[in-house]
C-alpha positions in Angstrom: 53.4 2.4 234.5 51.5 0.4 232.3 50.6 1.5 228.4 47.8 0.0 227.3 48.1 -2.2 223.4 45.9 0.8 221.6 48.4 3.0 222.6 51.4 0.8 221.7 49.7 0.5 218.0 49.4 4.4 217.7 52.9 4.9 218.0 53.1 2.5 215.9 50.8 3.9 213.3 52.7 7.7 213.4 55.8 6.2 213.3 55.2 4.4 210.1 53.7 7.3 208.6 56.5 9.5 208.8 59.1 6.8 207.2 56.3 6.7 205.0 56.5 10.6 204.3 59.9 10.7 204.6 60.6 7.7 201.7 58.4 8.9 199.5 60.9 11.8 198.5 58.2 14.2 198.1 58.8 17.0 201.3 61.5 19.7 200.4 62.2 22.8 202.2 60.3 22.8 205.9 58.0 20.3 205.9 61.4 17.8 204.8 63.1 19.4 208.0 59.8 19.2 210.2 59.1 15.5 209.6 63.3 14.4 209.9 62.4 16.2 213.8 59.4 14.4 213.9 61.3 10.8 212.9 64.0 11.9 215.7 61.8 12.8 218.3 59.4 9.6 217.7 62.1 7.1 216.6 62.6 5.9 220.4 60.0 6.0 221.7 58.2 3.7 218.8 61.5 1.3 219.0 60.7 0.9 223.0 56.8 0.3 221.9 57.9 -2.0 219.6 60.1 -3.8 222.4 57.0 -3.7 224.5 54.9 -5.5 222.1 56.7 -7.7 221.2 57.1 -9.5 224.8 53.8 -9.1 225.5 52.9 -10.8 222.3 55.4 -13.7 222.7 53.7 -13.9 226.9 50.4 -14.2 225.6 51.5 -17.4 223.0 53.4 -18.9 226.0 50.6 -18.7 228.0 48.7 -20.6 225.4 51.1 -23.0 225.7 50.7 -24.1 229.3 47.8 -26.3 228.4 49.7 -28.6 225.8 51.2 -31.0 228.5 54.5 -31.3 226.1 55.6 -27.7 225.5 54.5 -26.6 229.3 57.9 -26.9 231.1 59.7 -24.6 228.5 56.8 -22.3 227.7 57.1 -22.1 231.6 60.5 -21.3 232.0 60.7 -18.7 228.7 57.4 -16.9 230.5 59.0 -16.7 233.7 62.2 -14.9 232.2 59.9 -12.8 229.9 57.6 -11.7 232.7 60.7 -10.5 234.4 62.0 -8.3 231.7 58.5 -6.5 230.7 58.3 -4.3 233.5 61.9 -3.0 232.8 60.9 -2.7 228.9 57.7 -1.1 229.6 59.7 1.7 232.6 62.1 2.1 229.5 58.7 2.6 227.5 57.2 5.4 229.6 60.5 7.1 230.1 60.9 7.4 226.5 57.2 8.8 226.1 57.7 11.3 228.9 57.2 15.2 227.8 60.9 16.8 226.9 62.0 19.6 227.0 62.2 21.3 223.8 65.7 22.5 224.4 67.0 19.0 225.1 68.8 18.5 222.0 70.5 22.2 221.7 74.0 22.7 222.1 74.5 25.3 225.4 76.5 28.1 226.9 78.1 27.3 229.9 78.7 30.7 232.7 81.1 30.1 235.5 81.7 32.8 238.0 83.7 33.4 241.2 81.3 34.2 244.7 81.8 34.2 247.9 85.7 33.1 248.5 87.7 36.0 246.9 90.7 33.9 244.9 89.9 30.9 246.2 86.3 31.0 244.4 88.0 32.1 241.5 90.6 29.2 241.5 87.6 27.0 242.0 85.7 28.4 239.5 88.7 27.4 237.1 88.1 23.9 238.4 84.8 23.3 237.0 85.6 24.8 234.0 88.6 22.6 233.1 86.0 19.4 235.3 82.9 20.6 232.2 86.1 21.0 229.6 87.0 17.6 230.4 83.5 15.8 230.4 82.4 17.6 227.2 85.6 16.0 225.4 84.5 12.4 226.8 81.4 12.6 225.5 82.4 13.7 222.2 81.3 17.9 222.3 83.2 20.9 221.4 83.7 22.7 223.7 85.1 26.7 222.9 86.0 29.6 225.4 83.8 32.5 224.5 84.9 35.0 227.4 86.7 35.0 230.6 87.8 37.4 233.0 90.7 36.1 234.8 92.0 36.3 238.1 95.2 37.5 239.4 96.6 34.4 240.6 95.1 32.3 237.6 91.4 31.4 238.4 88.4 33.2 236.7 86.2 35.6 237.8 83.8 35.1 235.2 84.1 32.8 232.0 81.7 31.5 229.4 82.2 28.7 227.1 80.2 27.6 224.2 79.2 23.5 224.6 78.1 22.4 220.7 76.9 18.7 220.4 73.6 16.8 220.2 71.8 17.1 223.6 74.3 19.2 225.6 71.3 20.8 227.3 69.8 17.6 228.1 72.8 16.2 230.5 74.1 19.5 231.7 70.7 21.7 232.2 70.9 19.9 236.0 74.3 21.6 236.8 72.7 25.2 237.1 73.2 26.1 241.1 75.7 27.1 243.5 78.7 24.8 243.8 80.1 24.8 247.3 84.2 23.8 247.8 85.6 23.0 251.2 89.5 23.0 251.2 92.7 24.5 252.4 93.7 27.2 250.1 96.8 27.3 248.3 96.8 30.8 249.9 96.5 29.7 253.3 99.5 29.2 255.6 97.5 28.2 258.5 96.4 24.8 257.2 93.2 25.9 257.8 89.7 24.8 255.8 87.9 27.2 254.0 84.2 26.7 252.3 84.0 28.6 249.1 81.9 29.2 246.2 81.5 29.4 242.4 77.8 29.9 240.3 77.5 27.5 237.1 74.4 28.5 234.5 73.8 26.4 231.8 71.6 27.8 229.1 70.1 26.4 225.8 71.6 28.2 222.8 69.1 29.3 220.6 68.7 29.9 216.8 68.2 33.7 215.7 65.1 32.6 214.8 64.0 31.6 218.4 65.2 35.5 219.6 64.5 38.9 217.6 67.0 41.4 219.0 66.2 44.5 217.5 69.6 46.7 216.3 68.0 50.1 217.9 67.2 47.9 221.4 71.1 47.9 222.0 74.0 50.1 223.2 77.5 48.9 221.8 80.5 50.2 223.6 83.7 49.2 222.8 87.1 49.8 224.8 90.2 48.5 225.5 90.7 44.8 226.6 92.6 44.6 230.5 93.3 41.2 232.4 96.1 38.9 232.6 97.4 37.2 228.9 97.1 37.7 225.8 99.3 40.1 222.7 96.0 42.4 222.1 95.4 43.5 225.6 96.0 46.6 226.0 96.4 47.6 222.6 93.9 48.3 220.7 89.7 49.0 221.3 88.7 45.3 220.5 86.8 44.6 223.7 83.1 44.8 223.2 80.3 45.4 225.4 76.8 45.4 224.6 73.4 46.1 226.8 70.2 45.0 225.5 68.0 48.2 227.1 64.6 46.9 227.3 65.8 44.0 229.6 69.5 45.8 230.7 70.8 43.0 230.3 74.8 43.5 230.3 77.0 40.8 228.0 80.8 41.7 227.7 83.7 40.0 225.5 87.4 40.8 225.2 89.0 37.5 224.2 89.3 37.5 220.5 91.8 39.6 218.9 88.8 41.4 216.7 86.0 43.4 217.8 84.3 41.9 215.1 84.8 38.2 216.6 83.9 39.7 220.2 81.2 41.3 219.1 79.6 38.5 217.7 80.5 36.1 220.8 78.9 38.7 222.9 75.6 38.6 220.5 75.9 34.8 220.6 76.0 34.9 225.1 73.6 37.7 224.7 71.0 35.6 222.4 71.4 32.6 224.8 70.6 34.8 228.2 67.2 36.6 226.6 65.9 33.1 225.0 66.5 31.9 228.8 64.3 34.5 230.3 61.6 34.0 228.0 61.9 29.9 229.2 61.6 31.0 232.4 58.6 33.4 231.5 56.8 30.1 230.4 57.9 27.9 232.8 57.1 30.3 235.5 53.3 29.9 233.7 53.5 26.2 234.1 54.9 26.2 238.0 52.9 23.0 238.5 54.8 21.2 235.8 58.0 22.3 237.7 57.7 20.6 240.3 58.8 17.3 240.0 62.4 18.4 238.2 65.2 17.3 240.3 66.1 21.7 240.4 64.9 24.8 239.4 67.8 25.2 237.6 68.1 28.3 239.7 71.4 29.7 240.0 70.8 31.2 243.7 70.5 27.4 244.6 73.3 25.7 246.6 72.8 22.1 244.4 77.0 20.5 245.3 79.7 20.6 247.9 83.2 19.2 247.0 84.7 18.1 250.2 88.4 17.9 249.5 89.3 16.3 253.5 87.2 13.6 252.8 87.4 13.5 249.0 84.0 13.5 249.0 81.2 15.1 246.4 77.6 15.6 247.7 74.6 16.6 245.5 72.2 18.1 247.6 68.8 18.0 245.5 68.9 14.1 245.1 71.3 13.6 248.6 73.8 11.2 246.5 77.5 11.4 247.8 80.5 9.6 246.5 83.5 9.5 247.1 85.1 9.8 244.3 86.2 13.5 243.9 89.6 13.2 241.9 87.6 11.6 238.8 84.9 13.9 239.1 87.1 17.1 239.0 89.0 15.2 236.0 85.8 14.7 234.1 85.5 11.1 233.7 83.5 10.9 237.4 80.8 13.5 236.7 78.9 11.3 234.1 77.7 9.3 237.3 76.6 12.2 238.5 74.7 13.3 235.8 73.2 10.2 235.2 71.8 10.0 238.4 70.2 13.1 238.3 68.6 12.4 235.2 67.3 9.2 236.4 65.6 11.0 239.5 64.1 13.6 237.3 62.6 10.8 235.3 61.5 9.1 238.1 59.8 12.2 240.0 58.1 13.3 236.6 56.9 9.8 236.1 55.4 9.2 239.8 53.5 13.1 238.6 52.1 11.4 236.0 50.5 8.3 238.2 48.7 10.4 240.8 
């Protein structure tokens, strides 16, 4: 995809202009914090421009210098290396000046559950917690429990975990989906392999600006916490549940010791899930623009199986196996993963924009 030079000295242009704005120590308050989003959000892509026209400025003086009989065999060999390069510069280019989404850069809150699988789901569903756990660490993320619901023999039902760093959305929004396991069961006597299942959602946490919860849309109910672990279960009404009645949407939390802290966690999930639905409201508008993402991001959709026989883990949407399933569940696999379905997204959004 090729930009063309006035669009390279645009960038260009805007780019300078808000260093300009931003040196000239005049902006306070919200316009200070709107152009530092701007400079963010523009510094790449005017670095990649810049990249861009710079080869194609030091081509067109090498061309020029085919006709001077003394300079042509190394204007000739620095062309042909130059010429090679540009077309990765320029993919780099219109990657970086594809549309985001404006959630990219948010922190996210990361639901696990059990499905179909009874304990088995559940200890797999403690899997990719501990295999998202792991990854968030490498790259650098904190990552905090917010709720769980745990099983009897020590997997989870349910269990949400709070993912704060610079573009958590960005690399994880692709793992929303069904996650299919096929292995012998630690329950199972008869050696025998058993497919089960485990539902991952991965939503953008939101600012309280970005959702207006209204105190008289909610019913609070608090009650006594029950599950395996923990001093204060059992004990005392610290276990919070709240429904947001216009949507009925049901968020509970019984981990912290406090109501208070579980009351605010459960605000906190509850924020997360209602700023999701209105994405989905707006993407649903925009259907067209949805279609060249690698998923829906649908958690009804079966995206993963992790074949323990063969040690093998298959992503459905982009059909990329490999066969390294150890590192993967450990953490320090799944960045290949990631990557590659970012790269395909990237790839299907920019063949979109050539037809």
């Amino acid at each position: 995809m090729t930009i063309p030079d006035a669009r390279l000295h645009q960038i260009a242009a805007r780019f300078s202009e808000i260093e300009a704005r931003l040196a000239s120590g005049t902006l306070e308050g919200k316009d200070f914090v709107a152009a530092s989003r701007d400079f963010s959000e523009l510094e790449p892509v005017a670095r990649a421009a810049e990249a861009v026209r710079t080869m194609r400025g030091e081509i067109a003086g090498l061309t020029a210098l085919l006709d001077d009989a003394e300079m042509r065999a190394i204007a000739q060999e620095e062309l042909a290396e130059l010429s090679a390069r540009l077309p990765e510069a320029e993919h780099a280019l219109a990657v970086a000046m594809l549309p985001r989404d404006a959630a990219d850069a948010r922190s996210a809150m990361l639901e696990v559950r059990a499905g179909t699988g009874g304990d088995e789901a559940a200890l797999f569903a403690a899997d990719l917690l501990r295999m998202y756990e792991r990854y968030a660490a490498d790259q650098g993320w904190r990552f905090e429990m917010v709720s769980a619901n745990a099983s009897d023999i020590g997997g989870f039902k349910e269990a949400v975990a709070e993912i704060n760093g610079n573009g958590v959305f960005a690399k994880l929004k692709f793992e929303s989906g069904v996650h299919r396991v096929q292995r012998v069961p630690v329950t199972e006597s008869g050696g025998r392999i058993h497919t089960s299942a485990a539902t991952v959602a991965v939503l953008p946490e939101p600012d309280e600006v970005d959702v207006q919860i209204n105190d008289g849309d909610l019913k609070i109910d608090v009650y006594r916490a029950s599950g395996a672990g923990g001093q204060h279960v059992n004990t005392t009404d610290s276990a919070v549940r709240i429904t947001h009645l216009p949507t009925g949407t049901v968020v509970t939390c019984q981990d912290g010791r406090s109501q208070h802290k579980n009351k605010a966690q459960a605000m906190q999930v509850l924020r997360a899930r209602l700023f999701e639905a209105q994405r989905d409201a707006v993407q649903g508008e925009e259907a067209a623009a949805r279609k060249a993402m690698v998923g829906s991001g649908d958690r009804s959709e079966r995206i993963r199986t992790y074949n323990f026989p063969q040690g093998r883990v298959t992503d459905h949407r982009i059909n990329l196996t490999l066969h390294r399933l150890p590192e993967i569940l450990e953490g320090t696999g799944l960045g290949e993963m990631i990557d590659a379905l970012i790269a395909e997204d990237q790839a299907k959004r920019l063949a979109a924009l050539g037809e």
